[in-house]
PyMOL commands that place a pseudoatom at each C-alpha (Angstrom):
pseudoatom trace, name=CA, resn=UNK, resi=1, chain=A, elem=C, hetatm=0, pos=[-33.942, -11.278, 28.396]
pseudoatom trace, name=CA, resn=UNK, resi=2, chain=A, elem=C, hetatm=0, pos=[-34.435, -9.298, 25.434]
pseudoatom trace, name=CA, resn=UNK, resi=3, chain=A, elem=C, hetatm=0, pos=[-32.085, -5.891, 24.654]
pseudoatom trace, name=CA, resn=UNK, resi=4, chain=A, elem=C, hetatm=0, pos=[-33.639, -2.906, 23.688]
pseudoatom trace, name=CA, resn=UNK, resi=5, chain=A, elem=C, hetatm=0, pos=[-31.897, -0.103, 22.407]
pseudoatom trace, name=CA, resn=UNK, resi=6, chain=A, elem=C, hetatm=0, pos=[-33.454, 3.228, 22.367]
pseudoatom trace, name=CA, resn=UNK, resi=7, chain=A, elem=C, hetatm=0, pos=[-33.611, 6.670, 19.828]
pseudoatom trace, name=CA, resn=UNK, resi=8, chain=A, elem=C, hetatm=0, pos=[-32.537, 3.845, 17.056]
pseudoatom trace, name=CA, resn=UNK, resi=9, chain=A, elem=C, hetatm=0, pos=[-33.435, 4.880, 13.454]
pseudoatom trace, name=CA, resn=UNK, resi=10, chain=A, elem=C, hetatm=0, pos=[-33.239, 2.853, 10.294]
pseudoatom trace, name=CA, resn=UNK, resi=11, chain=A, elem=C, hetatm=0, pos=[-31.695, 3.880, 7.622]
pseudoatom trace, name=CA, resn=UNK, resi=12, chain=A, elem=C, hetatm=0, pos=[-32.156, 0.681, 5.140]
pseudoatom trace, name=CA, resn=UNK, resi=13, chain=A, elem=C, hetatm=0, pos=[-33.527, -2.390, 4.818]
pseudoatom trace, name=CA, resn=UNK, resi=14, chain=A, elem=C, hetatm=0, pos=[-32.295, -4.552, 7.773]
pseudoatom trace, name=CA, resn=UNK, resi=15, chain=A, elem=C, hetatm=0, pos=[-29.636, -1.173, 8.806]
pseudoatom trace, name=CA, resn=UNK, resi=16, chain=A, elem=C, hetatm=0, pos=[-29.965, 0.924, 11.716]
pseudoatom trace, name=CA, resn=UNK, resi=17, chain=A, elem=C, hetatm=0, pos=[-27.964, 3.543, 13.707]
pseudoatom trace, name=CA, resn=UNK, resi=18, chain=A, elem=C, hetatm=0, pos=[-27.920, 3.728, 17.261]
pseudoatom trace, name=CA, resn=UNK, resi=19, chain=A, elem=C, hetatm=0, pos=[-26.714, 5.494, 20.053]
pseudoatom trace, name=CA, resn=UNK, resi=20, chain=A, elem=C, hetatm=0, pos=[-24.223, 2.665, 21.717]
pseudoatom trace, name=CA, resn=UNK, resi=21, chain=A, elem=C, hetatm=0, pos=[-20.947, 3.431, 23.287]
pseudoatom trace, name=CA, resn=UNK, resi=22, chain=A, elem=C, hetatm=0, pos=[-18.146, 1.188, 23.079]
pseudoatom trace, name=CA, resn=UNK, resi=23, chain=A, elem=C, hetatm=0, pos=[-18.288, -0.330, 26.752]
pseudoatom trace, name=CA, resn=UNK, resi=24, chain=A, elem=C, hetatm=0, pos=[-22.305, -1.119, 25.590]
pseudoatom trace, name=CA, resn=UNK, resi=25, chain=A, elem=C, hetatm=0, pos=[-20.636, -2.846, 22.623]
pseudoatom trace, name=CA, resn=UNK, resi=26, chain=A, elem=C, hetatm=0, pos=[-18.305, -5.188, 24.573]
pseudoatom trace, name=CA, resn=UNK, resi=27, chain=A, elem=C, hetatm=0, pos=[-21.217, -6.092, 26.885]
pseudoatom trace, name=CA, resn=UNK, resi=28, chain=A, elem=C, hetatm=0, pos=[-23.234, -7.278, 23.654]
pseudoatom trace, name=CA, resn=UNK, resi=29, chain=A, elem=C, hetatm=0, pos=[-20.189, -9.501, 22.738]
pseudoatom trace, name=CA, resn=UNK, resi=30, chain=A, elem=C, hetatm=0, pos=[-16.174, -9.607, 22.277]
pseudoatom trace, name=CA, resn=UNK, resi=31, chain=A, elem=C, hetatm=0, pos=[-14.138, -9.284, 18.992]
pseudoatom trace, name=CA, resn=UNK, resi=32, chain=A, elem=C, hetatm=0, pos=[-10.413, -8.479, 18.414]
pseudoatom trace, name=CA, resn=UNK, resi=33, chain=A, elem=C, hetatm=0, pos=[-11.641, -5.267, 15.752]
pseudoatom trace, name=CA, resn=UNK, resi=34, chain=A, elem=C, hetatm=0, pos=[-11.150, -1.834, 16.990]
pseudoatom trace, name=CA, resn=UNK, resi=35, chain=A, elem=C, hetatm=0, pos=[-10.931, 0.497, 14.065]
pseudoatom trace, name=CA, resn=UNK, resi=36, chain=A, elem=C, hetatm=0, pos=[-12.109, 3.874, 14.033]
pseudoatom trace, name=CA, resn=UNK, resi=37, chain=A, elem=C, hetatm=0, pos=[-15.341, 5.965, 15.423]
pseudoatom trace, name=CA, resn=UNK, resi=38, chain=A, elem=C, hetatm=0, pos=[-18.206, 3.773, 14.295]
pseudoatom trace, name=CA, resn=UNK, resi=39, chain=A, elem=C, hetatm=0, pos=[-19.002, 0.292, 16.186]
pseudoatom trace, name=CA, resn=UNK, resi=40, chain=A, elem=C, hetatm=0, pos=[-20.652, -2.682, 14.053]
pseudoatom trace, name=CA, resn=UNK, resi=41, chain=A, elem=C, hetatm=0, pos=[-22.771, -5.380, 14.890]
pseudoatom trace, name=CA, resn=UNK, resi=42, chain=A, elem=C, hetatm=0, pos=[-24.548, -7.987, 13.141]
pseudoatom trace, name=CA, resn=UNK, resi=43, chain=A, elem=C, hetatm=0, pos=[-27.851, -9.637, 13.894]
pseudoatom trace, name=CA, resn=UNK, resi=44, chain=A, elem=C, hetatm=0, pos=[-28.541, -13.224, 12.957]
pseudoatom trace, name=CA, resn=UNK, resi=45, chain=A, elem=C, hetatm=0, pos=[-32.467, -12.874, 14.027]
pseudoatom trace, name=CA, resn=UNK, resi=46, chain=A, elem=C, hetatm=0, pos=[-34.910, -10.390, 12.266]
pseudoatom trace, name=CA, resn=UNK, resi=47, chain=A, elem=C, hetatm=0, pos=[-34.661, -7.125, 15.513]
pseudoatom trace, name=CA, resn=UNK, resi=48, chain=A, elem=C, hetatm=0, pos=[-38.091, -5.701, 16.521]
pseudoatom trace, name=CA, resn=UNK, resi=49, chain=A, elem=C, hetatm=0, pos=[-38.354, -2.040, 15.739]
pseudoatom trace, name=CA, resn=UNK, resi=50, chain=A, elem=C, hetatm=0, pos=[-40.689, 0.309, 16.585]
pseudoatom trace, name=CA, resn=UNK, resi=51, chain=A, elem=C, hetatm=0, pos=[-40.190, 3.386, 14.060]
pseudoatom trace, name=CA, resn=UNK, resi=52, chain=A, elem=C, hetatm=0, pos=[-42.386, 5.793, 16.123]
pseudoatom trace, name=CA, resn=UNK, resi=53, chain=A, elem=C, hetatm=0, pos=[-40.379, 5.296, 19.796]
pseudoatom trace, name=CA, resn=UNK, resi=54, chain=A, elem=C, hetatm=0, pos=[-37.025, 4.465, 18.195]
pseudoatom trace, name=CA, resn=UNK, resi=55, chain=A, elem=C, hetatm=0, pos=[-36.881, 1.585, 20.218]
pseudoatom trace, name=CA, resn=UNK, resi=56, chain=A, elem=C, hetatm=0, pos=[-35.011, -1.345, 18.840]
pseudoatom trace, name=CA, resn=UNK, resi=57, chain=A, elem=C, hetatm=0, pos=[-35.463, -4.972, 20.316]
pseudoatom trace, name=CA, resn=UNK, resi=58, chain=A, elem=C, hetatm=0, pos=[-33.466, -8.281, 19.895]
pseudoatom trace, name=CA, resn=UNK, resi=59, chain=A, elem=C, hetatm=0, pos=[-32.324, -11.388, 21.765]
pseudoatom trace, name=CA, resn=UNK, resi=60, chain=A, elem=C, hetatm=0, pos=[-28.488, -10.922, 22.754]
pseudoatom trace, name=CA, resn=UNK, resi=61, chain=A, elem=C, hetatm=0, pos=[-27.886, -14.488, 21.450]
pseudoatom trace, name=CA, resn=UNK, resi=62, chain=A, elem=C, hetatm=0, pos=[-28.281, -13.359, 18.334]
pseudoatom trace, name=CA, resn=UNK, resi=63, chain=A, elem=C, hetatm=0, pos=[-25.584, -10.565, 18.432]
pseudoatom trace, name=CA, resn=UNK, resi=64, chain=A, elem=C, hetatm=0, pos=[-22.084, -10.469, 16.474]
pseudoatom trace, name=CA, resn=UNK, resi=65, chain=A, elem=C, hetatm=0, pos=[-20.022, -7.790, 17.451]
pseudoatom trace, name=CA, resn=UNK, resi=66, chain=A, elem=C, hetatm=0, pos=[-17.791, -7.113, 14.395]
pseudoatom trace, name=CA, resn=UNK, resi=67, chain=A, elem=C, hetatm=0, pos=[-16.145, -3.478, 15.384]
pseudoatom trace, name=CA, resn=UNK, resi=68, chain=A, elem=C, hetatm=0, pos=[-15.434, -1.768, 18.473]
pseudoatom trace, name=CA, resn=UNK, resi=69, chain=A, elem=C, hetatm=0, pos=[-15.719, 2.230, 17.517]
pseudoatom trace, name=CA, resn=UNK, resi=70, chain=A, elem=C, hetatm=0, pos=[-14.772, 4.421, 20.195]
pseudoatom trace, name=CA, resn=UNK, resi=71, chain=A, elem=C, hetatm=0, pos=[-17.539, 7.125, 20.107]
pseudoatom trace, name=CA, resn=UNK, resi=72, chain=A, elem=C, hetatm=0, pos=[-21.575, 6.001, 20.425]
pseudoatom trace, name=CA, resn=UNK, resi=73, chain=A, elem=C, hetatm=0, pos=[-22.045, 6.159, 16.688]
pseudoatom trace, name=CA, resn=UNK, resi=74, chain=A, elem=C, hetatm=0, pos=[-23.123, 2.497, 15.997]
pseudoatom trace, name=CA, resn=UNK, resi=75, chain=A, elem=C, hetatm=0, pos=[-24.588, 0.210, 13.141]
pseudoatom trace, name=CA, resn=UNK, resi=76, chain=A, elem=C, hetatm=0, pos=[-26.562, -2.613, 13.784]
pseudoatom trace, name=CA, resn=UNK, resi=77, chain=A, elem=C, hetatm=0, pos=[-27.067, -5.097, 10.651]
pseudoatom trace, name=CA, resn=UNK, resi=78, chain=A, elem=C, hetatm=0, pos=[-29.611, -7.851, 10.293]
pseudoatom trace, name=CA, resn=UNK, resi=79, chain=A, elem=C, hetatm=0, pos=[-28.677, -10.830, 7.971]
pseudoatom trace, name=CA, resn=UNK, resi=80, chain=A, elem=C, hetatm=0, pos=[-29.171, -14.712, 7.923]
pseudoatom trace, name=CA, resn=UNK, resi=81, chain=A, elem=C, hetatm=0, pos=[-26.393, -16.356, 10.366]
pseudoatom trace, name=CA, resn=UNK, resi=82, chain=A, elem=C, hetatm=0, pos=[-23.163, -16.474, 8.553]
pseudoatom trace, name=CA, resn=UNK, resi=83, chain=A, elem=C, hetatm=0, pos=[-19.302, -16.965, 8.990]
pseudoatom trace, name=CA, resn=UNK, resi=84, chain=A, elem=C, hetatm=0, pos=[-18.068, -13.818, 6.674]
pseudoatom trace, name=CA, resn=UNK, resi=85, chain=A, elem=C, hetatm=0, pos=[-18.807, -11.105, 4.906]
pseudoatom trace, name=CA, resn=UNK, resi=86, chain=A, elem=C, hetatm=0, pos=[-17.801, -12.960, 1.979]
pseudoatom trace, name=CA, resn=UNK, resi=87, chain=A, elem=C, hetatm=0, pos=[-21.024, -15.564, 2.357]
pseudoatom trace, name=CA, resn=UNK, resi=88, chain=A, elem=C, hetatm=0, pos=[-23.510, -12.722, 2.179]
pseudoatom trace, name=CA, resn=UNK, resi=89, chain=A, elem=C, hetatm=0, pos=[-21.905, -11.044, -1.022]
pseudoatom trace, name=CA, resn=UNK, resi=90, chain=A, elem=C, hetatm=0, pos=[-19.141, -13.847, -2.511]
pseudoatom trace, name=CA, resn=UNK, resi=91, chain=A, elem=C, hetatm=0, pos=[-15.750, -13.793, -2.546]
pseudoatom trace, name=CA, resn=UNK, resi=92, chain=A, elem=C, hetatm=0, pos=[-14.631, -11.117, -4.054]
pseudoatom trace, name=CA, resn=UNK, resi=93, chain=A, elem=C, hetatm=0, pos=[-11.057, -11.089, -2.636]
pseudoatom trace, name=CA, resn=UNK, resi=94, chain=A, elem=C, hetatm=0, pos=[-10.714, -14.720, -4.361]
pseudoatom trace, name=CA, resn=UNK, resi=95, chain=A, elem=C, hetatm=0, pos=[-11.968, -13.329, -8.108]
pseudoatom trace, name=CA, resn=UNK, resi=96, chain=A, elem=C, hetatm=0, pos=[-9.262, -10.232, -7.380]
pseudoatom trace, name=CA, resn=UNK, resi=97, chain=A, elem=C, hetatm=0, pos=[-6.308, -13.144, -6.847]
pseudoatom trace, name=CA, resn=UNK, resi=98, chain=A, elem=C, hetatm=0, pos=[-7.836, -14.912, -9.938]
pseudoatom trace, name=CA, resn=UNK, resi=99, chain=A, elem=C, hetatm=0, pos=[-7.678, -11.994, -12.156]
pseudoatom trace, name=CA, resn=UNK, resi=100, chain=A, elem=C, hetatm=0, pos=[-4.640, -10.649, -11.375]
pseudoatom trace, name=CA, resn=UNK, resi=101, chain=A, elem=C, hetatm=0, pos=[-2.162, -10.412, -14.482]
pseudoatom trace, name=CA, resn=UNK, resi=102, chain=A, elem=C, hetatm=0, pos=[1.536, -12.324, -13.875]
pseudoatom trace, name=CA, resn=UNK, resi=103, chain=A, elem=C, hetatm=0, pos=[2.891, -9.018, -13.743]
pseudoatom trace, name=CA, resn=UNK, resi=104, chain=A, elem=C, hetatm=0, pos=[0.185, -7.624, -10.815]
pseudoatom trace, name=CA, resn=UNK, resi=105, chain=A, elem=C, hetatm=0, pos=[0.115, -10.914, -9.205]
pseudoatom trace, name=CA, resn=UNK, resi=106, chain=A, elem=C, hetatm=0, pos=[2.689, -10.369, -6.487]
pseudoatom trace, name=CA, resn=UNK, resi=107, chain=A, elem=C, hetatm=0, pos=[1.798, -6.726, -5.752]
pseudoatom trace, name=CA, resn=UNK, resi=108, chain=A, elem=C, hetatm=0, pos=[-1.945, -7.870, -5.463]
pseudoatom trace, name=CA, resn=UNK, resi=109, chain=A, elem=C, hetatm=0, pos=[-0.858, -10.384, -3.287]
pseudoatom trace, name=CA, resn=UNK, resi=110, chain=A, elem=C, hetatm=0, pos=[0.722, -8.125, -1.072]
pseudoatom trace, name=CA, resn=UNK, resi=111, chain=A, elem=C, hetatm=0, pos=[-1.667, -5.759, -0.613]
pseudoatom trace, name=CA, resn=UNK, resi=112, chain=A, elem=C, hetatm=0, pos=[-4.826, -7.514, -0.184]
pseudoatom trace, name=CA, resn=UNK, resi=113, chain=A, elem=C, hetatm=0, pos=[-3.076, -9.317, 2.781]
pseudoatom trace, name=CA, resn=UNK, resi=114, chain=A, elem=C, hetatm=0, pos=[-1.629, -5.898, 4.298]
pseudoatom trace, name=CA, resn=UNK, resi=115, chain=A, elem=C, hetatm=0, pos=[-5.078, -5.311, 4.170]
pseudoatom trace, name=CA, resn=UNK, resi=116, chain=A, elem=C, hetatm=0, pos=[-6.453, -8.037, 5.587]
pseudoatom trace, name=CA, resn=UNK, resi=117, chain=A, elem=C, hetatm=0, pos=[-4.326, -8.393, 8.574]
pseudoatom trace, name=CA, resn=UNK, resi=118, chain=A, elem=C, hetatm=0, pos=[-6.180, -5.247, 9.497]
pseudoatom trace, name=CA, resn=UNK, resi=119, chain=A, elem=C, hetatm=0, pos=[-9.599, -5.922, 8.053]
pseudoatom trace, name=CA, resn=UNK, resi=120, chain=A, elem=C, hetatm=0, pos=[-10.322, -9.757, 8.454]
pseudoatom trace, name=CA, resn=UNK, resi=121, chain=A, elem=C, hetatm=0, pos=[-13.826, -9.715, 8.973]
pseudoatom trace, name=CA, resn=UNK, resi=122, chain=A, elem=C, hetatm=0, pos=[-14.364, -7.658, 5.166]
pseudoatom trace, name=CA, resn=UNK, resi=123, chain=A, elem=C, hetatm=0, pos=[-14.529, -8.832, 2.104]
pseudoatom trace, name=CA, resn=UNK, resi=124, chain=A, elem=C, hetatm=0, pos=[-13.972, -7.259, -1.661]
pseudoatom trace, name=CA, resn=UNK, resi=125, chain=A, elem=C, hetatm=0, pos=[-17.183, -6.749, -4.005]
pseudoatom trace, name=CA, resn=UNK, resi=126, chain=A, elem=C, hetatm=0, pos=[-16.524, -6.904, -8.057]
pseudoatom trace, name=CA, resn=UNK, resi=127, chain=A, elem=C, hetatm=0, pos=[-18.538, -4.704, -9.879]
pseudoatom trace, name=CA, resn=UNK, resi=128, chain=A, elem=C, hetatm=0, pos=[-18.414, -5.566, -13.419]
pseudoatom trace, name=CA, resn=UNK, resi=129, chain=A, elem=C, hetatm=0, pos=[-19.391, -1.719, -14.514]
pseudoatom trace, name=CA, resn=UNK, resi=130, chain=A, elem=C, hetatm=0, pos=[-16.733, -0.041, -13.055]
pseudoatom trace, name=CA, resn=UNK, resi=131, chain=A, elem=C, hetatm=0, pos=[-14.347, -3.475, -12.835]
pseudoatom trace, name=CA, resn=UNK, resi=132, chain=A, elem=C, hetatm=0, pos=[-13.490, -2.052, -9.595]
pseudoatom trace, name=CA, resn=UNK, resi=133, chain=A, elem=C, hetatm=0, pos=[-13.433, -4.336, -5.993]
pseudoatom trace, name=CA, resn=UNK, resi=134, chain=A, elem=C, hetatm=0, pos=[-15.425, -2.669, -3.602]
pseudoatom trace, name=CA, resn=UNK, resi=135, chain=A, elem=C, hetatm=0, pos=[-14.217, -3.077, 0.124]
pseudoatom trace, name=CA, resn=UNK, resi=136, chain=A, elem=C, hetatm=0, pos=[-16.878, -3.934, 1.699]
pseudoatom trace, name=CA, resn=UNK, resi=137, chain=A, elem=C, hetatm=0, pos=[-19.421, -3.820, 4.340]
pseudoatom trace, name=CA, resn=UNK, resi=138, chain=A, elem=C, hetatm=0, pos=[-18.101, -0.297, 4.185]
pseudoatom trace, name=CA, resn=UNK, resi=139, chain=A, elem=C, hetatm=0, pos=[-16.882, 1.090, 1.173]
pseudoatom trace, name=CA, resn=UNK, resi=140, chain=A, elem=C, hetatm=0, pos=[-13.724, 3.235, 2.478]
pseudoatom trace, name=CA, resn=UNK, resi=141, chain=A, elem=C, hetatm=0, pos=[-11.223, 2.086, -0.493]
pseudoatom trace, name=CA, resn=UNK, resi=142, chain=A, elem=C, hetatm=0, pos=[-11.784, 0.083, -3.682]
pseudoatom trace, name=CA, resn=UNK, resi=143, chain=A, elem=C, hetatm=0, pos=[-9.308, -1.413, -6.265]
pseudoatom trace, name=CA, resn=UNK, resi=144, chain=A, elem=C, hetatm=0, pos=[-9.172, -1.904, -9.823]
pseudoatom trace, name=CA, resn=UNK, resi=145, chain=A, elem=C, hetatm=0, pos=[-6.353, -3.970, -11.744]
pseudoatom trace, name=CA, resn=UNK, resi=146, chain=A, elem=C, hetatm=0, pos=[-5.374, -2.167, -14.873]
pseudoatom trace, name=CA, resn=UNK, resi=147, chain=A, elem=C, hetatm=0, pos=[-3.010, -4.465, -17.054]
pseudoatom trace, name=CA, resn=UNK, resi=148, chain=A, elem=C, hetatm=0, pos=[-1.937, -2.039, -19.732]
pseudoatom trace, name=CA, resn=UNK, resi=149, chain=A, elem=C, hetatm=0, pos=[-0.302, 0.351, -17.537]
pseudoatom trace, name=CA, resn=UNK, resi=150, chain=A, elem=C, hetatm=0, pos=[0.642, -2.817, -15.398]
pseudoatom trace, name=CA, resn=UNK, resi=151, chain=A, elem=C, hetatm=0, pos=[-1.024, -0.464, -12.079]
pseudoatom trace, name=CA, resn=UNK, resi=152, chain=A, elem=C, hetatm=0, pos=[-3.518, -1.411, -9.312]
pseudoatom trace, name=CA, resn=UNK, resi=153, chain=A, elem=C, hetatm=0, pos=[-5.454, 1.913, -9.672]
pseudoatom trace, name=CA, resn=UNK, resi=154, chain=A, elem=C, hetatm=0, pos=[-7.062, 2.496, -5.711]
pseudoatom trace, name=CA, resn=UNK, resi=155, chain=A, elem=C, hetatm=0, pos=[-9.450, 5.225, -4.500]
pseudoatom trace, name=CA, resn=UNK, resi=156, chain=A, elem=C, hetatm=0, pos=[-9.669, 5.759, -0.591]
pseudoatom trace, name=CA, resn=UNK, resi=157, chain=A, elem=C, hetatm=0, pos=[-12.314, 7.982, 1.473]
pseudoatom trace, name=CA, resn=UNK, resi=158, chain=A, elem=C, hetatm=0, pos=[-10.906, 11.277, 2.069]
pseudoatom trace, name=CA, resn=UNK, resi=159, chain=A, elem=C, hetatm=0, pos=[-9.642, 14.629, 0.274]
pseudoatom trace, name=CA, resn=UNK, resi=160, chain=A, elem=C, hetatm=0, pos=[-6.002, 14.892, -0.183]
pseudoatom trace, name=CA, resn=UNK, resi=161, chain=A, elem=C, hetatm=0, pos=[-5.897, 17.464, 2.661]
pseudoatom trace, name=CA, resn=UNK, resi=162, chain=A, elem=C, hetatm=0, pos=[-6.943, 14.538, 4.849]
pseudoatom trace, name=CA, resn=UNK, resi=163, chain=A, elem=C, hetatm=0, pos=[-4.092, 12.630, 4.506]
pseudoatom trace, name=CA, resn=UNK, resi=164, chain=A, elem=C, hetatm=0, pos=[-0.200, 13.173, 5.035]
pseudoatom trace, name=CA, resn=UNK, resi=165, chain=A, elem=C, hetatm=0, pos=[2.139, 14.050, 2.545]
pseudoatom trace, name=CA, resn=UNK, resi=166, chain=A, elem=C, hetatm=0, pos=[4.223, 10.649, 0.967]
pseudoatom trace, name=CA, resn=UNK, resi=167, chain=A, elem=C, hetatm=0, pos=[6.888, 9.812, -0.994]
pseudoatom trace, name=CA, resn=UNK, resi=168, chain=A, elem=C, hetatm=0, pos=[6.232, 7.273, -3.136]
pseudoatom trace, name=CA, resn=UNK, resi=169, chain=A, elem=C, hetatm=0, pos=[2.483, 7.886, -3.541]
pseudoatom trace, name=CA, resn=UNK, resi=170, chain=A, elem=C, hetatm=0, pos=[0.699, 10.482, -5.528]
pseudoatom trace, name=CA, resn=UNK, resi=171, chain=A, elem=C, hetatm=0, pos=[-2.906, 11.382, -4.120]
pseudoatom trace, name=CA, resn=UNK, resi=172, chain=A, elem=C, hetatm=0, pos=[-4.869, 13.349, -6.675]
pseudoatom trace, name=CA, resn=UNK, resi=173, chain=A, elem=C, hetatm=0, pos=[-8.142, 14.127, -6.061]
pseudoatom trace, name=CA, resn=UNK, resi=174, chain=A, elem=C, hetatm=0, pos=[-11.165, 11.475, -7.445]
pseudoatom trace, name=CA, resn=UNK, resi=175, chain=A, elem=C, hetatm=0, pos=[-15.167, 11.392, -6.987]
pseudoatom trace, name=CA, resn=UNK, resi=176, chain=A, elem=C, hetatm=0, pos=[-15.968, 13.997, -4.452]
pseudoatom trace, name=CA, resn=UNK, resi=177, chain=A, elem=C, hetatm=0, pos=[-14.421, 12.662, -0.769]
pseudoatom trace, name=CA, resn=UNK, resi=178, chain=A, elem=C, hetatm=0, pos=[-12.753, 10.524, -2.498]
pseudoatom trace, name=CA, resn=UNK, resi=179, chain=A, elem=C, hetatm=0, pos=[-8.619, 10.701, -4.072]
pseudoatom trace, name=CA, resn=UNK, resi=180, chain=A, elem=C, hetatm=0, pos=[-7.012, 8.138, -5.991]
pseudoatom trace, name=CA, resn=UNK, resi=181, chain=A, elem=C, hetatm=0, pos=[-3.165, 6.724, -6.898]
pseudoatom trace, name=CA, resn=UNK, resi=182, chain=A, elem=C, hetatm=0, pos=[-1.647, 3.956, -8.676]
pseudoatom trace, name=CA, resn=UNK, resi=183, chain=A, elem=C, hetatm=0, pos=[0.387, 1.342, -7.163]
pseudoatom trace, name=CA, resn=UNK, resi=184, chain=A, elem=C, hetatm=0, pos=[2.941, -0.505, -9.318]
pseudoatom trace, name=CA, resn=UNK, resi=185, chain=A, elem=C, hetatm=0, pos=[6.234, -1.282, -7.164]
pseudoatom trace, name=CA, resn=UNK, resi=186, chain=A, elem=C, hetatm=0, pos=[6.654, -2.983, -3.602]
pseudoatom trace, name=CA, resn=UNK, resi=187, chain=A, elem=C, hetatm=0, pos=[8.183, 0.119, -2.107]
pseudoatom trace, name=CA, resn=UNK, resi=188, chain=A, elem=C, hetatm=0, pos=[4.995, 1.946, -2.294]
pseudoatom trace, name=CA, resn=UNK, resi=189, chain=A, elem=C, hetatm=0, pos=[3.189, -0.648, 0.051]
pseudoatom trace, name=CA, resn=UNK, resi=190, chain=A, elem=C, hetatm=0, pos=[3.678, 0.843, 3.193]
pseudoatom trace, name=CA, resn=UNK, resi=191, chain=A, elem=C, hetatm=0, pos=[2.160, 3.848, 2.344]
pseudoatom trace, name=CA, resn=UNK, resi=192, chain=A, elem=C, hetatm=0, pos=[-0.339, 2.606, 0.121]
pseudoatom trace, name=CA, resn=UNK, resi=193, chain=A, elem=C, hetatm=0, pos=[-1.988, 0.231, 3.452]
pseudoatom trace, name=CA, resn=UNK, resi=194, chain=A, elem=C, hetatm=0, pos=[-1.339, 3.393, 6.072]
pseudoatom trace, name=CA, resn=UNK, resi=195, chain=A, elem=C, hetatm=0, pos=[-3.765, 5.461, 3.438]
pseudoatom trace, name=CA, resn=UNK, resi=196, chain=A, elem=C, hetatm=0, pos=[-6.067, 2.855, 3.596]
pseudoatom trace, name=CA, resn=UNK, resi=197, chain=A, elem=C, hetatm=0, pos=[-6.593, 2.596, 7.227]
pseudoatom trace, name=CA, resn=UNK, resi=198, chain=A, elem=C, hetatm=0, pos=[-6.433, 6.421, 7.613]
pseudoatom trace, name=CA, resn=UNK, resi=199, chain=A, elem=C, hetatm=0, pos=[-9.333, 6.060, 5.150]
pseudoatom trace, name=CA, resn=UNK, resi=200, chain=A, elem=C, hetatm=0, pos=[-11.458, 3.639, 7.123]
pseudoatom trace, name=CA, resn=UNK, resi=201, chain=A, elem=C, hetatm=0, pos=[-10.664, 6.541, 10.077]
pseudoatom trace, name=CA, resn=UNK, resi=202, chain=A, elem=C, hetatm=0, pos=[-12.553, 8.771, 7.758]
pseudoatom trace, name=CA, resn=UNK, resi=203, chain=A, elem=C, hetatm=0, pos=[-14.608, 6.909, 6.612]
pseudoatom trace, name=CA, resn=UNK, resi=204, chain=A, elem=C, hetatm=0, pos=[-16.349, 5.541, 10.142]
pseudoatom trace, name=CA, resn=UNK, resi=205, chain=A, elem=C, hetatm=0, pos=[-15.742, 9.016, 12.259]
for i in range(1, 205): cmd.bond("trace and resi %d" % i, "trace and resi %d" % (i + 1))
show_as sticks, trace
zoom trace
């Protein structure tokens, strides 16, 4: 039996919202991520959407829950069956180990696995422009390796107001919602990966 999700509206190609609590989630499917306001799940078969009712339709074998939010703010996202983030847009998080310098290479290290002990399911995104790694399928932080200064220069969702005061890191303000710091020690990687999963708060409430 088909699911059908009412006042759905798209807001991309193949990307809706929808109105589905977390308890509506967990009867779709089961996953160990629980980050934030905004629940995620993937389709693996093209959804049925009728733009005038709202009314979204698709089989619940084809469901992927990737987050549990905890409010009914949800995303639904229709792409070909895959294991990872990283087969619909590359690995990015292998290019950022490749191009780190010998003197970055341990602090890299280090913080894209702090990261990804919290985030498994995303993936980094280069983007030559910029040279900055895009977290994705949200963007809520990015990083860019910056071997004159010997920094990883990071931007996170949020205005400085939205975060505590630290020690070891200075937030100054970047792109509008967005601040910014350089990392270059171990002893600022504590607070460094609590800013970036206060920024996925932000980002997804």
């Amino acid at each position: 039996m088909d699911v059908s999700i009412s006042r759905a509206s798209g807001i991309s190609q193949g990307v809706w919202r929808a109105p589905l609590g977390p308890s509506d989630i967990r009867r779709l499917g089961s996953t160990p991520e629980s980050f934030g306001t905004l629940s995620i799940i993937q389709l693996t078969e093209k959804p049925r959407f009728d733009d005038k009712s709202g009314t979204l339709t698709f089989s619940p074998e084809a469901v992927r829950v990737l987050n549990v939010g905890t409010t009914e703010d949800s995303i639904v996202v229709f792409t070909r069956p895959v294991e990872s983030w990283a087969d619909i847009l590359g690995d990015g998080d292998a290019l950022f180990r490749r191009r780190l310098t010998p003197e970055l290479r341990e602090l890299g290290l280090e913080l894209l696995q702090g990261v990804r002990k919290r985030f498994p399911s995303n993936v980094l995104q280069f983007h030559p422009r910029s040279k900055k790694f895009v977290d994705r399928p949200i963007n809520f932080w990015t990083v860019r390796i910056q071997p004159r200064d010997r920094s990883l220069r990071l931007t996170v969702r949020g205005t400085l107001d939205e975060f505590p005061e630290t020690e070891r890191i200075k937030l100054v303000p970047d792109m509008t919602s967005y601040s910014c710091f350089k990392l270059t020690t171990p002893g600022q990687l504590t607070e460094a990966l609590l800013i970036i999963g206060m920024a996925f708060q932000i980002a997804t409430r």
